[in-house]
VEXNULUM-367235 format. One record per residue (C-alpha): residue in one letter; y, x, z. Coordinates in steps of 0.25 Angstrom, whole numbers, padded with zeros to 4 digits, always signed. Each point is the difference from the previous one (the first is absolute). Last residue first. Example, Ala and Ser with C-alpha at 12.3 -4.5 7.8 and 13.67 -1.06 7.14 Angstrom:
// residues 2
S-0004+0055+0029
A-0014-0006+0002
END
This chain:
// residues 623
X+0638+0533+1404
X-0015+0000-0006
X-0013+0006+0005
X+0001-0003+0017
X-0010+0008+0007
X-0013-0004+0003
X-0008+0010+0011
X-0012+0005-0005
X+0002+0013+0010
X-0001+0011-0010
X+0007-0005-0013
X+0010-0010+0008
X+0004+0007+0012
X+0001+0012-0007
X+0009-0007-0010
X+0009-0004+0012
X+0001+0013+0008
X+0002+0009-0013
X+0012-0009-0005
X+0004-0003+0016
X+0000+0017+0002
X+0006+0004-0014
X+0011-0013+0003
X+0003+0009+0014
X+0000+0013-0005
X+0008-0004-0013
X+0012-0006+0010
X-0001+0011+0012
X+0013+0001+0001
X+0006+0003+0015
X+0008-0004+0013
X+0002-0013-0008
X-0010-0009+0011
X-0008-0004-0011
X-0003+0012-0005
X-0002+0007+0014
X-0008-0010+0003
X-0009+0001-0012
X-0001+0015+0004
X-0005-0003+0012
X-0010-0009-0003
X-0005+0010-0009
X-0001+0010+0011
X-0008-0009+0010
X-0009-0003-0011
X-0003+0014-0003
X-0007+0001-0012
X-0016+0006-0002
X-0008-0002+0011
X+0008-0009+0005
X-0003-0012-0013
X+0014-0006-0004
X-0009-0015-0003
X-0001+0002+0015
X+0001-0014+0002
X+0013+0001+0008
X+0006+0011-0011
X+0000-0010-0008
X+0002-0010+0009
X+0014+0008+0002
X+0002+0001-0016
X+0000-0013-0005
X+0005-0010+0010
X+0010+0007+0008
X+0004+0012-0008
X+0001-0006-0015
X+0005-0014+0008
X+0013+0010+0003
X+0003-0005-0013
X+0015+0004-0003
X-0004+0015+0005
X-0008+0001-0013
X+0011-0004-0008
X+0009+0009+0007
X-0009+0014-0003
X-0004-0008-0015
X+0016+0000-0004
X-0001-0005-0015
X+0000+0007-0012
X+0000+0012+0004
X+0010+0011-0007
X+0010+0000+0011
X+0002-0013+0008
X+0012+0003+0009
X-0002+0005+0015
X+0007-0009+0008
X+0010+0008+0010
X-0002+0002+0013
X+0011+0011+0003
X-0012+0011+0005
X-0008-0003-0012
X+0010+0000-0012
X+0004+0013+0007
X-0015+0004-0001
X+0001-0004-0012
X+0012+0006-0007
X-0005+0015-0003
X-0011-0004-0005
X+0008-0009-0010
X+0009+0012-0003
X-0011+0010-0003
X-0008-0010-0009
X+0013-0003-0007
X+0004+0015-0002
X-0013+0003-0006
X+0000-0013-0010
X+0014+0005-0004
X-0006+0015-0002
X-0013-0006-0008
X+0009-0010-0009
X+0009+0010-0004
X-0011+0012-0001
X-0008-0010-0009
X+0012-0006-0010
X-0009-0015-0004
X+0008-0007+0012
X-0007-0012+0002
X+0008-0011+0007
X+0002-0001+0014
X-0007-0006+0012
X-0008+0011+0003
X-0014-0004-0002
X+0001-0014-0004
X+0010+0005-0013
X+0012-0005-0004
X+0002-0007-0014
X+0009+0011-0008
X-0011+0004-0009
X-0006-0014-0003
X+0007-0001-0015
X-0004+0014-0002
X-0013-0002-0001
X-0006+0012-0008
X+0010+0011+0007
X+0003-0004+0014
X-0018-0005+0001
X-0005+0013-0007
X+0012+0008+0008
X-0006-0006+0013
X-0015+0004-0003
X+0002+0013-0005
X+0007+0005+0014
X-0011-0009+0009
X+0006+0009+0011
X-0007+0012-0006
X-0007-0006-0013
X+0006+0012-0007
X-0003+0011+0009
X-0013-0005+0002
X-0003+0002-0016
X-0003-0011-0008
X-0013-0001-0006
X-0007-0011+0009
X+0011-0009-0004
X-0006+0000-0014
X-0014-0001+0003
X+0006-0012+0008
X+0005-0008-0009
X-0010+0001-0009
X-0010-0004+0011
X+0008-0011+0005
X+0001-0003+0014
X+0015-0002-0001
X-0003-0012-0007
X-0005-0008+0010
X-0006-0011-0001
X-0002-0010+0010
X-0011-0013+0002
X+0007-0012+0007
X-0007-0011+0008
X-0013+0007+0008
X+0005+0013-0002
X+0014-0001+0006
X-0003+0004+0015
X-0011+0011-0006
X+0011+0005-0009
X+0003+0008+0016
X-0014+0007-0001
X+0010+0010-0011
X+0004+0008+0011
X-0016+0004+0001
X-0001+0005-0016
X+0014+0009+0006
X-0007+0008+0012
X-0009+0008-0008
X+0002+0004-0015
X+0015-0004-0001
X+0004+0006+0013
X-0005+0014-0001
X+0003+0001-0012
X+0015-0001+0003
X-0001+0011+0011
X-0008+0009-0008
X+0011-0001-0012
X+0010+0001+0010
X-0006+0013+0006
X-0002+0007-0013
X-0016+0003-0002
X-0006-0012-0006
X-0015-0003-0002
X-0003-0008+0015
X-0013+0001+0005
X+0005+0009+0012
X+0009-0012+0005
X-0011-0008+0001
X-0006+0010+0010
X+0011+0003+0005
X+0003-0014+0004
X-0015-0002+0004
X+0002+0012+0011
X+0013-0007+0005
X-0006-0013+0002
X-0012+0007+0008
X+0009+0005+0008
X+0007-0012+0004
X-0011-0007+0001
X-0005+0011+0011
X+0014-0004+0007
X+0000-0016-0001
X-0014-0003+0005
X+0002+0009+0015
X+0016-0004-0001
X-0001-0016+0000
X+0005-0005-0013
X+0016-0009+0001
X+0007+0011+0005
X-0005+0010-0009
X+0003-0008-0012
X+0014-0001+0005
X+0004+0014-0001
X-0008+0003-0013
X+0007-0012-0007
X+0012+0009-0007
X-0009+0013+0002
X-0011-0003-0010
X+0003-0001-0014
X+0011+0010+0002
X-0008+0009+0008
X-0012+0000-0009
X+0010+0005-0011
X+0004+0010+0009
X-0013+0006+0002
X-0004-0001-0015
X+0013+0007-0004
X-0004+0010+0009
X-0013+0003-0004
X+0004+0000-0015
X+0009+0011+0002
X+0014+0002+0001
X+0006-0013+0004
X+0016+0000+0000
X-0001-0013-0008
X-0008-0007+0010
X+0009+0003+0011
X+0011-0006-0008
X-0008-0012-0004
X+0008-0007-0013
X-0006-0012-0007
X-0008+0001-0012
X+0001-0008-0013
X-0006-0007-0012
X-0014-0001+0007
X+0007-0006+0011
X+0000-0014-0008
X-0012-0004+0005
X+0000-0012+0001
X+0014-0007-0006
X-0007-0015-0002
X-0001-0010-0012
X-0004-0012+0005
X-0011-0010-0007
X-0002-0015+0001
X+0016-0003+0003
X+0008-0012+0002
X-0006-0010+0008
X-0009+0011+0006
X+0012+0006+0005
X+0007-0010+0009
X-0014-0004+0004
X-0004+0014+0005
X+0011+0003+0009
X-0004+0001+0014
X-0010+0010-0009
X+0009+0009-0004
X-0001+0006+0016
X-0005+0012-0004
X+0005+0012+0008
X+0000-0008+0012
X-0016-0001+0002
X-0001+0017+0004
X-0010+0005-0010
X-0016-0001-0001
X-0001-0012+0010
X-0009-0006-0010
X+0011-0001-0010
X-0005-0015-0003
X-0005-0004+0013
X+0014+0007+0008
X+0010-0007-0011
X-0008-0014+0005
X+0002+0002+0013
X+0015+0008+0003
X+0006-0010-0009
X+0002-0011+0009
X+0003+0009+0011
X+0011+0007-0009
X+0008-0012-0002
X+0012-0004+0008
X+0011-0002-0006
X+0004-0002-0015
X-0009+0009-0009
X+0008+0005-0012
X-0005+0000-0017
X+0012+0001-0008
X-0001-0003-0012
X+0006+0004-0013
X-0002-0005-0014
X+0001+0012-0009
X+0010+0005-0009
X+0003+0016+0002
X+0011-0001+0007
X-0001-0012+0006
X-0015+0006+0006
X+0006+0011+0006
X+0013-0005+0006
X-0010-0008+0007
X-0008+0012+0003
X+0011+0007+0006
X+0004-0012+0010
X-0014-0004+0004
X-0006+0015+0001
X+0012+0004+0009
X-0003-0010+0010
X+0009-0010+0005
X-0008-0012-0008
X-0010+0005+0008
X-0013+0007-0009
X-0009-0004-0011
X+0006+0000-0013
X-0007-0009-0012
X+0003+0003-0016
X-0004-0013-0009
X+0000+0006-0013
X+0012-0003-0012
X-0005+0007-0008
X-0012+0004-0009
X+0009+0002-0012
X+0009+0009+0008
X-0010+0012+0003
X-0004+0003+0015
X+0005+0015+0002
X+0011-0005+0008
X-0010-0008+0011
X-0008+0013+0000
X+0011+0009+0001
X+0006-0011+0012
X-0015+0000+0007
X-0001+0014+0002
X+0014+0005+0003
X+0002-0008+0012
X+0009-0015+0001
X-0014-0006-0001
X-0004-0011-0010
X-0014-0004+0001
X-0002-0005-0012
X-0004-0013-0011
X-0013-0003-0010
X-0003-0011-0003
X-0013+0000-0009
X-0003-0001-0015
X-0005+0015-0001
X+0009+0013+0000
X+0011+0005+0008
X-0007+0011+0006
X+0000+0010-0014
X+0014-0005-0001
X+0001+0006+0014
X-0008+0015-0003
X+0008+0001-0014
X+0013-0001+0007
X-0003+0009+0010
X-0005+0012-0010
X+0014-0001-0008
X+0007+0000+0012
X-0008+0011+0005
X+0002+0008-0013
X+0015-0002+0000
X+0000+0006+0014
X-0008+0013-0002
X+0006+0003-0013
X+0015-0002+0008
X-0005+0010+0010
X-0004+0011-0010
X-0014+0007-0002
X-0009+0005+0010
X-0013+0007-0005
X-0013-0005+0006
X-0005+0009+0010
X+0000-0009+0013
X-0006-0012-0004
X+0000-0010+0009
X-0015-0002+0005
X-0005-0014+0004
X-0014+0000-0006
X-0009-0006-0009
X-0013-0004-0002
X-0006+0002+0014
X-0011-0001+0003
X-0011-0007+0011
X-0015+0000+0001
X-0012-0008+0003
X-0015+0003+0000
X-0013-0003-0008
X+0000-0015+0003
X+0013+0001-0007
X+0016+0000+0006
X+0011+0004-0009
X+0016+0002+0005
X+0009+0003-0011
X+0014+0003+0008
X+0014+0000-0005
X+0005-0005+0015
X-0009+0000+0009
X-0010-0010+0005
X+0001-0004+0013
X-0010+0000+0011
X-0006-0008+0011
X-0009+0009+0007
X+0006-0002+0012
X+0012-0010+0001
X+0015+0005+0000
X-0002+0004-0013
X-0002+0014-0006
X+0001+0003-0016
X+0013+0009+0001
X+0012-0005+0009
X+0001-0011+0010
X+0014-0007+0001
X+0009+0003+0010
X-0002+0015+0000
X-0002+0003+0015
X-0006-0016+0003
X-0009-0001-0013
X-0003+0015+0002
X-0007-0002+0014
X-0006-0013-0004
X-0007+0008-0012
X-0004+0010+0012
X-0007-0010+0009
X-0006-0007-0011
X-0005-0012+0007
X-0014-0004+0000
X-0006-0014-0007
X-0012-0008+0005
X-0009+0003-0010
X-0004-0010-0013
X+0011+0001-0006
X+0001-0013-0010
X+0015-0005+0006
X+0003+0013+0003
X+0001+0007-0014
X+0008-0013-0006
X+0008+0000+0013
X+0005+0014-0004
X+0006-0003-0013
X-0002+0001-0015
X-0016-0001+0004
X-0012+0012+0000
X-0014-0002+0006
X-0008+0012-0002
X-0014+0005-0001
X-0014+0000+0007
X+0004+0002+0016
X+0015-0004-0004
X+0012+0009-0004
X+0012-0007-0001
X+0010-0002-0010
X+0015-0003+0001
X+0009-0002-0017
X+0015-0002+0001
X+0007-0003-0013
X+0011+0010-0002
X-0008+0013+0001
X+0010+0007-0004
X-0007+0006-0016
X-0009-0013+0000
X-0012-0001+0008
X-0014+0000-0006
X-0014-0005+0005
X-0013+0002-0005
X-0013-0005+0000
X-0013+0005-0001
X-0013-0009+0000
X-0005+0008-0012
X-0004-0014-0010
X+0011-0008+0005
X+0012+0012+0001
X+0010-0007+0007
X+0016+0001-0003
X+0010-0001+0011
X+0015+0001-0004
X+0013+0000+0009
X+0013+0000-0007
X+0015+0003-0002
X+0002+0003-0013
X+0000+0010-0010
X-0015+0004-0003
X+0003+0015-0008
X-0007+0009+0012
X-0011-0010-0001
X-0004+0003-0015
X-0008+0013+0002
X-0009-0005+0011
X-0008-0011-0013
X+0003+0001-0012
X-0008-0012-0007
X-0004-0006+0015
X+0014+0002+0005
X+0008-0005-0011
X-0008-0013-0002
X-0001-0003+0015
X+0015-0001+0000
X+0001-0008-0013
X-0010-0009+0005
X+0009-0001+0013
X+0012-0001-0006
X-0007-0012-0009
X+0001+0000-0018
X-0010-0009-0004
X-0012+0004-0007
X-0001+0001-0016
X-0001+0014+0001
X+0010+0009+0008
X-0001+0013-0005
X+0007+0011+0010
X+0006+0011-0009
X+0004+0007+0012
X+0015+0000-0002
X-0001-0013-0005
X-0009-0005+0013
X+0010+0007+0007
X+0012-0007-0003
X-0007-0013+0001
X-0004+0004+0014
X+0015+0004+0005
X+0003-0009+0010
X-0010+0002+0010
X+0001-0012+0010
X-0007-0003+0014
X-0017-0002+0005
X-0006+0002-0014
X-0017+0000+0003
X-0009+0007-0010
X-0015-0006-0003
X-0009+0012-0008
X-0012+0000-0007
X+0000-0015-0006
X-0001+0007-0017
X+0013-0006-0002
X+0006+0005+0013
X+0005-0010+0010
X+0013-0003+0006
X-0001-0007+0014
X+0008-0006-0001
X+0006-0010-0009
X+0015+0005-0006
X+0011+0009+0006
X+0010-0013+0002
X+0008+0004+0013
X+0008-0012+0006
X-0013-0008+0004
X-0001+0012+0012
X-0015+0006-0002
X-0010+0001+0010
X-0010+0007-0004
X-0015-0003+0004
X-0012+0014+0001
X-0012-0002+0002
X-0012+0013-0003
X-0013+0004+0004
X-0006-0011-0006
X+0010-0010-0008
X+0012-0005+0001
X+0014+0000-0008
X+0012-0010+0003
X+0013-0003-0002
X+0010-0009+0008
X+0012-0006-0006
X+0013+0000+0008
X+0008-0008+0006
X+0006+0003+0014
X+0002-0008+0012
X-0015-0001+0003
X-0004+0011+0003
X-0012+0007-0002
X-0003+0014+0007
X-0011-0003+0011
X-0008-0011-0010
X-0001+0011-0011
X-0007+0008+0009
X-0009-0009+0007
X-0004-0006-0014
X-0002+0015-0005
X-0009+0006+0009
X-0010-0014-0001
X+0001+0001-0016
X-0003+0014+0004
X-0011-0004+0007
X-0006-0010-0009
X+0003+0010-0013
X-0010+0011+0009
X+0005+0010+0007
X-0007+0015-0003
X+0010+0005-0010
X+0014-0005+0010
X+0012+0001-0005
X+0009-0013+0008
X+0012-0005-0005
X+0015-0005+0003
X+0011+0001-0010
X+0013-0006+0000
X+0011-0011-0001
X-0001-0006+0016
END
């Protein structure tokens, strides 16, 4: 799969990382994609990328003129030319590459320059005549990048099995990182669910050398809390202005480039920010025809002048995906929130590249009464804690055996101050916010994993301009994503009316209108459901795509032929979960005395990909 596996080693020799890196590079091949392998070996150091044919960052490795250094381009940076003016870069007579260009800047001006990369990227350059190399991650931590220490150095791949593959030692679970997988549902900060196995953080310059190794970071998540606010229409002209400089600068190169058309915010004000002359775009909706996404972003896309497709799953399907989702997320996130690949031959036959709406919370927050009556900075943290926590806290202690659960607990609960003490803001939703971008986001994106070995993604909501500007507006502002829906009412008028996947209406740019009516709604359909309940009504399809609690339910083979030998074979292992207890929640799923639907796909994602790193076990790789 698209990605980089390697070994660092100073006293190997080139026959033993030659060794290292065949084992490697064997474990993570597939042989469904197309893509161009690069390769740098030597003593002491082997490193082979992986690269999707869509991307065109030149031949790797880049080397300097004099032969010092060999840098590595895993992803896109899309504003290298830019730079090289900037910083007065001479090119000579040799081709212009990404990746040349790449090792260019950061060899002539070095640390200074990686706060202006704009992409989405993971770069690994080797010092030849030092034996030091160094690894950075864009701003989000977009492209994953595990290491692992060794007896003499480190191994290091885009994934886990890259790192397993050439271990040497059986491999330990992280108690705690399991812990947090299941309470959060996904893990947060560098921990995996494997010991020792760790990811690199977002923003992060990491350097190992036979004299020692080090991590920095060269930016940081802070919102700015001292700038001088200006107007609201100021705020939404400018972030319209920004949005439409950070698509165009994504619409580049001779590939095709379609979306992934939502009927929510983030998606429709990319789609709308896409200038005409590069229309029309394939736009592709995942969901039931039913759904609220399939209707809105239909009406989306004939607005705007793309051709639409709905892309929907008839029958049953999810034991079919449940294997080759679980090899590429590594049992990472619950397998149901990516099921694009069931689709990938639609969309390869008309698309390369996909623009996506990740992290498009930067342009707003979303209200948390209690967290808004927070008077400190100790009890913002705790509450913040709770909300990440308490919707799955109930279940998680069903499924772990009390005498491993409780001390994970706690110690869950001393790293989350701890993390939370590292942070630069002060206002609760600031602190809130940062929380979330810096430590439990780069994991959310594991899900681009399904896609990787097709499609590559951009994101234009991950760009830096973008978001240095976002970072400036006060809470108050972005309450509610305030900013965000006037920028999209106002600038793209021709889409204001087309409801919304939220609340099922269109955008209401008055504030206090919109909030008081969303209020009473909230308060009305709470209200109605456990009427809705006792009368036996269906519950309609809200903002989800698709029912995932019924879905489940349609292929009780999940329970029966998935999960119970699980559980038989003591993949589950007693010391730390309860089998009896996940049994019984399963039952209770299926029996509709509950809904335990992300539980349950967490446990047969986590299940299965355990079952393939750690017990050898083949799993299927496509759908």
């Amino acid at each position: 799969m698209p990605g980089i596996v390697g070994i660092w080693d100073p006293s190997a020799s080139s026959d033993e990382i030659a060794r290292t890196l065949r084992v490697q590079t064997r474990a993570v091949r597939s042989d469904s994609a197309s893509y161009r392998e690069h390769r740098h070996l030597e003593a002491g150091f082997g490193a082979v990328l992986q690269e999707s044919d869509v991307l065109d960052n030149g031949p790797q490795p880049a080397l300097s003129s004099d032969g010092r250094f060999a840098l590595l381009l895993d992803g896109e940076i899309f504003n290298l030319r830019e730079l090289e003016k900037l910083h007065r870069i001479d090119r000579e007579t040799s081709p212009w590459t990404a990746a040349r260009a790449c090792l260019d800047l950061l060899t002539l001006r070095g640390d200074q320059v990686l706060r202006e990369l704009n992409g989405q990227y993971c770069i690994m350059m080797y010092d030849r005549i030092d034996k030091r190399l160094t690894v950075v991650t864009d701003r989000f931590g977009f492209r994953p990048f595990f290491s692992a220490k060794t007896r003499s150095g480190m191994l290091f791949a885009s994934n886990l099995r890259g790192i397993r593959a050439a271990d040497p030692h059986v491999p330990r679970l992280d108690h705690l990182g399991i812990a947090e997988l299941f309470c959060y549902g996904t893990h947060v900060r560098k921990r995996s669910w494997i010991r020792g196995y760790r990811r690199l953080g977002p923003a992060t310059v990491l350097t190992v050398a036979p004299t020692g190794g080090a991590e920095h970071r060269y930016w940081r998540y802070r919102f700015d809390e001292a700038t001088s606010e200006v107007d609201i229409p100021t705020y939404f002209t400018v972030f319209a202005k920004l949005l439409d400089r950070a698509v165009e600068r994504r619409m580049v190169g001779e590939r095709r480039i379609g979306i992934f058309l939502s009927g929510g915010y983030d998606s429709r004000a990319i789609a709308a920010a896409i200038r005409r002359e590069h229309l029309p775009i394939p736009a592709f909706t995942f969901g039931h025809p039913d759904s609220r996404d399939a209707r809105f972003g239909k009406m989306l896309a004939d607005r705007l002048g793309f051709h639409h497709r709905l892309l929907t799953t008839s029958g049953p399907c999810l034991q079919r995906l449940l294997s080759p989702i679980a090899r590429r997320t590594e049992g990472m996130i619950p397998f149901v929130q990516n099921t694009s690949i069931a689709h990938h031959a639609a969309i390869k036959d008309k698309a390369d590249l996909i623009l996506t709406g990740f992290l498009g919370e930067y342009s707003g927050s979303h209200t948390w009464p209690r967290l808004l009556r927070s008077r400190s900075r100790r009890t913002a943290m705790e509450v913040v804690f709770d909300r990440m926590v308490s919707p799955r806290l109930a279940g998680c202690r069903r499924i772990f055996s009390a005498s491993f659960f409780d001390p994970q607990y706690e110690r869950m609960k001393v790293a989350f101050e701890r993390s939370f003490a590292s942070l630069d803001n002060e206002h609760p939703l600031n602190l809130s916010d940062s929380w979330d971008f810096r430590f439990r986001h780069p994991w959310s994106y594991q899900a681009a994993a399904v896609d990787r070995p097709l499609l590559e993604v951009r994101a234009p909501q991950l760009d830096i301009e973008l978001v240095e500007f976002l970072l400036q507006i006060p809470w108050r502002v972005r309450l509610e994503q305030r900013v965000y829906k006037k920028m999209i009412a106002y600038s793209y008028p021709e889409i204001r009316d087309v409801p919304c996947t939220n609340s099922a209406r269109p955008i209401d740019p008055n504030f206090v209108r919109e909030y008081a009516k969303m209020a009473s709604r909230y308060a009305m359909r709470k209200a109605w459901e456990p009427v809705a309940r006792f009368l036996g009504r269906p519950r309609p399809l809200g903002r989800e795509i698709s029912d995932v609690a019924e879905e489940l339910r349609a292929e009780p083979g999940l329970l029966a032929d998935v999960l119970r030998p699980m559980v038989a074979e003591g993949v589950f292992e007693p010391e730390i979960f309860d089998p009896s207890g996940i049994l019984a929640v399963a039952q209770e799923h299926y029996e509709r005395k509950a809904g335990h639907q992300m539980l349950l796909a967490l446990l047969l994602s986590w299940g299965t990909a355990k079952k393939s790193l750690l017990h050898g076990e083949a799993v299927a790789t496509e759908y």
